[in-house]
C-alpha positions in Angstrom: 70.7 71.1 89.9 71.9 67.5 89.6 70.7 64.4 91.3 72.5 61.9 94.3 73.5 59.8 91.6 75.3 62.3 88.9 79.3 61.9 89.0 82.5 63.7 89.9 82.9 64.4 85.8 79.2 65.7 85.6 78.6 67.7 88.6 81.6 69.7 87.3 80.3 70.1 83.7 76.7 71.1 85.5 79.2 74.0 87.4 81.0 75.0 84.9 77.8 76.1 83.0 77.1 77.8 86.2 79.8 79.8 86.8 79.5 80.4 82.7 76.0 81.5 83.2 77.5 84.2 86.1 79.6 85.5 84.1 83.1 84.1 86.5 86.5 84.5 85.2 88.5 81.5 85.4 85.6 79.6 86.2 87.2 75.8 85.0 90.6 76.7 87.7 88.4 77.7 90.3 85.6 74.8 90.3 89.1 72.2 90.1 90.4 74.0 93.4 87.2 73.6 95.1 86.8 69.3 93.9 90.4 69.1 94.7 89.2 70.2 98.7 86.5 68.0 98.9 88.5 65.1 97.3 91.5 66.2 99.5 93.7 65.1 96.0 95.8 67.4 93.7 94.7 69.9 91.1 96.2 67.3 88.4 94.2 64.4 90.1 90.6 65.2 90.1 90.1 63.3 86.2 90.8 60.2 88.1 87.8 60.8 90.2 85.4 62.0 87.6 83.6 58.5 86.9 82.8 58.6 90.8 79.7 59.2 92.6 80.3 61.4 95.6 79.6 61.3 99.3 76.3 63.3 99.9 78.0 65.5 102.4 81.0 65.6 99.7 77.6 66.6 96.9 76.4 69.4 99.3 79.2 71.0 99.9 80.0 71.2 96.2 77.2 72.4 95.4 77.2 75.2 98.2 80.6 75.9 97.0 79.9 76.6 93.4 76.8 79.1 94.3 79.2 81.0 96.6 81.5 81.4 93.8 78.2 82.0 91.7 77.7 85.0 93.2 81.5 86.1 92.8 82.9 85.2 96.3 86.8 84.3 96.4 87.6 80.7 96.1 89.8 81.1 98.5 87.4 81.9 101.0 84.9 79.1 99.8 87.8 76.4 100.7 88.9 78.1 103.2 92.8 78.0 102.5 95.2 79.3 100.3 99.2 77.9 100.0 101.5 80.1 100.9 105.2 79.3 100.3 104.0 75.7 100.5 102.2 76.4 103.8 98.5 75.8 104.3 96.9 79.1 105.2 93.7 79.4 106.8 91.2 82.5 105.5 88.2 83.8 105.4 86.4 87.5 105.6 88.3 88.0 108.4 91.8 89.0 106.6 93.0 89.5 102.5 94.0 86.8 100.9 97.8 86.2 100.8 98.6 87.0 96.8 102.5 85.8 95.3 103.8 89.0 95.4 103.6 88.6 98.9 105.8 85.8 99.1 108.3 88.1 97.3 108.3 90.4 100.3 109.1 87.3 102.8 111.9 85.9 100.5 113.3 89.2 101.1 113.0 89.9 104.3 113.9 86.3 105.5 117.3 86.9 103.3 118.2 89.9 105.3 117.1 88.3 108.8 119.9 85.5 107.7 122.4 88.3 108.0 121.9 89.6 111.5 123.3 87.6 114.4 122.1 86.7 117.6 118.4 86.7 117.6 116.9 89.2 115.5 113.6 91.2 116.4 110.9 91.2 113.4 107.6 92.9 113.5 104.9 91.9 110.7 102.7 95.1 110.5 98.9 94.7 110.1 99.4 90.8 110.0 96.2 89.7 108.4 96.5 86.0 108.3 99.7 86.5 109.7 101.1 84.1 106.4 103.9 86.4 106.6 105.1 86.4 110.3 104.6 82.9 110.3 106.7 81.7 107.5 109.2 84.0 108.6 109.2 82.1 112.2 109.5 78.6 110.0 111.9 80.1 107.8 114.7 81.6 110.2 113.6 79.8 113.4 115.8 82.3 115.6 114.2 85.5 115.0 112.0 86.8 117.5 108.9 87.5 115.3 106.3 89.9 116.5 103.0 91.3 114.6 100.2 93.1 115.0 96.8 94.5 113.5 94.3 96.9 114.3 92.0 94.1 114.0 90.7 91.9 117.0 89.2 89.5 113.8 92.3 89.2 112.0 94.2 88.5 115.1 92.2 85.9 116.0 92.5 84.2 112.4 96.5 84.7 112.7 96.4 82.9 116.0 94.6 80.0 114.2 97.6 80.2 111.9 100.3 80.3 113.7 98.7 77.5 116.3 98.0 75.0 113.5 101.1 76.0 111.3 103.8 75.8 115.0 104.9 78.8 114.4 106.3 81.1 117.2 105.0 84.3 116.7 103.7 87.5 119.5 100.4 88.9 118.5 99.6 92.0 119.6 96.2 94.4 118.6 98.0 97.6 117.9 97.6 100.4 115.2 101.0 100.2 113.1 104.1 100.3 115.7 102.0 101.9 118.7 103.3 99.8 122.0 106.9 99.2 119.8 109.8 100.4 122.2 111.8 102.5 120.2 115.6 101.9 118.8 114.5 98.3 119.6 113.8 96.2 116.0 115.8 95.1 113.6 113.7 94.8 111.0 110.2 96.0 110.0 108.1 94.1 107.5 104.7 95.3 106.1 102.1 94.8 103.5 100.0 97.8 104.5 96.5 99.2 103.0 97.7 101.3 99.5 94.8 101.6 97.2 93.4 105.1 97.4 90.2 105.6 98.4 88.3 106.6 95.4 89.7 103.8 93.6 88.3 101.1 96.2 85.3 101.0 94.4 86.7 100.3 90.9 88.2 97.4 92.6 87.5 94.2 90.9 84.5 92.8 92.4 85.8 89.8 94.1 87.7 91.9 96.0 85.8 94.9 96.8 82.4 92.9 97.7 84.3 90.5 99.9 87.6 91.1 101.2 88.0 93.6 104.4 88.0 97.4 103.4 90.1 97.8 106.4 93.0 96.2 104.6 92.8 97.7 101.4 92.3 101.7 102.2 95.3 103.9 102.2 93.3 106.7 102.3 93.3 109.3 99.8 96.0 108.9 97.7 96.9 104.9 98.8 99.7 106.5 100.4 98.5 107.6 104.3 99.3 104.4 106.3 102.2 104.5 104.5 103.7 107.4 105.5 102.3 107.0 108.9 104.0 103.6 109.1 107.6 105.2 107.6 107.2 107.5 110.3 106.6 105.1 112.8 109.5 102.5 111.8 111.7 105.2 111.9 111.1 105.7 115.7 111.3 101.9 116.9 114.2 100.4 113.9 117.5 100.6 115.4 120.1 102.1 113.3 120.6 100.5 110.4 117.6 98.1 110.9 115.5 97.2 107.8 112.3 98.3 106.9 110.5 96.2 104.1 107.4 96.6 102.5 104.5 95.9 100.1 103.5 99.2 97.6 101.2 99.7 95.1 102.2 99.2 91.1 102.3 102.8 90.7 103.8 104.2 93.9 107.3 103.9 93.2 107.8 107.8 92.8 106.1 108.7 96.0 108.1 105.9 98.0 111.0 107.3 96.5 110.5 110.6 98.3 109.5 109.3 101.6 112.0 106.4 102.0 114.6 109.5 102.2 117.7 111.0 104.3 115.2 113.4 105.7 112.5 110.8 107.2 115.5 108.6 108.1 116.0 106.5 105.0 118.2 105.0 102.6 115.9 103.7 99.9 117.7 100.5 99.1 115.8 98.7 96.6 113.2 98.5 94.8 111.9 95.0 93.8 109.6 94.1 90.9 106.1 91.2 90.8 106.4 88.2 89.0 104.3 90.7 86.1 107.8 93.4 86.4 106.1 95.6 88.6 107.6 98.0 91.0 105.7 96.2 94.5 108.3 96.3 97.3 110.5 98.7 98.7 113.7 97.6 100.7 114.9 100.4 102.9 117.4 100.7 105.7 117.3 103.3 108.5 120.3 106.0 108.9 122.8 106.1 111.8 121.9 109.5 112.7 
């Protein structure tokens, strides 16, 4: 433990043993996210600080923050925030953390909201955060943005987000579409529960210990919600509307066979991770 007197540059060399001692990946990029918080500075900026002494409620803090990562909680949820798209997003157990891929699935879906007139209907499907509705209501300002979640909690953090960020988006506690009128959205954007349930527990620690089950299980084969949300979307997406979401790395076959004719379909894309992974389906619903 060090003393009120120890600086910037050795309270992180006293953490970084910690975190070595825990056995934390990443340990170095993770203690420089949490100084750069408490120093409100860049990542690249925190040397300049390292012959400092800090505040004592600056000292406390870091040190509360390096035993929560200690014992393998997300830095995101230690700080409090994550960027998204260059927004400042609140979280915490309440919701998962917004990953890039994610931002993938908004670059998207903002693209094809540019290419609808009028005032285009969009409904963010189990929200989280809401990081995605919310950029989306920054991003194309005349879209009429809806989301929901089954969650009260992750409503509630979503609302925080939206509020802070002045973003213009309808919450609504709902399971999937349920309250949607039909034939009445243009487009349909979702990054829905797909691990499988035996494989929840083989998740990386991190995730599975802290994170909210509720957002991760697809039930058991990852793909349940789903299909339950294909089936759905197909009910409340006008014809032709969009329906965009979030899939697991290896559930482009089975998204292949539901994104079909017979549910409704047209399978338009498929769009690869930053790693070339299959991780978002673009589909568009028929006429008929």
């Amino acid at each position: 433990m060090m003393d009120g007197a120890a600086s910037w540059g050795e309270r992180l060399k006293w953490a970084r043993a910690r975190l070595a001692e825990q056995g934390v990946e990443d340990a170095s990029s993770r203690l420089r996210w949490l100084a750069a918080h408490l120093l409100s500075c860049g990542l690249l900026d925190i040397e300049r600080h390292a012959a400092a002494i800090p505040a004592p409620e600056q000292a406390r803090d870091f040190t509360d923050g390096v035993e929560r990562l200690a014992a393998g909680e997300p830095v995101q949820y230690v700080i409090g925030e994550t960027d998204f798209m260059g927004l400042r997003i609140r979280c915490d157990r309440r919701a998962l953390i917004p990953r890039p891929e994610t931002e993938l699935l908004v670059h998207y879906a903002a693209e094809v909201l540019q290419t609808l007139p009028g005032r285009p209907v969009v409904v963010d499907v189990g929200t989280g955060t809401g990081c995605i509705a919310c950029a989306l209501a920054l991003r194309v300002p005349r879209a009429r943005v809806r989301a929901t979640d089954v969650s009260p909690q992750a409503l509630a953090l979503a609302r925080e987000n939206a509020q802070a960020l002045g973003a213009t988006v309808a919450f609504t506690q709902a399971d999937l579409l349920e309250g949607q009128t039909p034939a009445s959205v243009d487009l349909v954007v979702s990054n829905p529960p797909y691990v499988a349930s035996p494989d929840c527990q083989q998740l990386p620690a991190h995730v599975r210990d802290f994170e909210p089950h509720l957002a991760l299980d697809g039930g058991t084969d990852g793909m349940q919600i789903i299909s339950r949300l294909v089936s759905e979307a197909a009910r409340v997406i006008v014809p032709a509307g969009w329906l965009i979401m979030e899939i697991g790395e290896d559930q482009a076959s089975a998204i292949q066979e539901i994104l079909c004719p017979k549910n409704l379909f047209n399978l338009e894309a498929l769009q690869s991770d930053y790693a070339g992974r299959v991780r978002l389906a673009l589909a568009r619903r028929g006429r008929s």
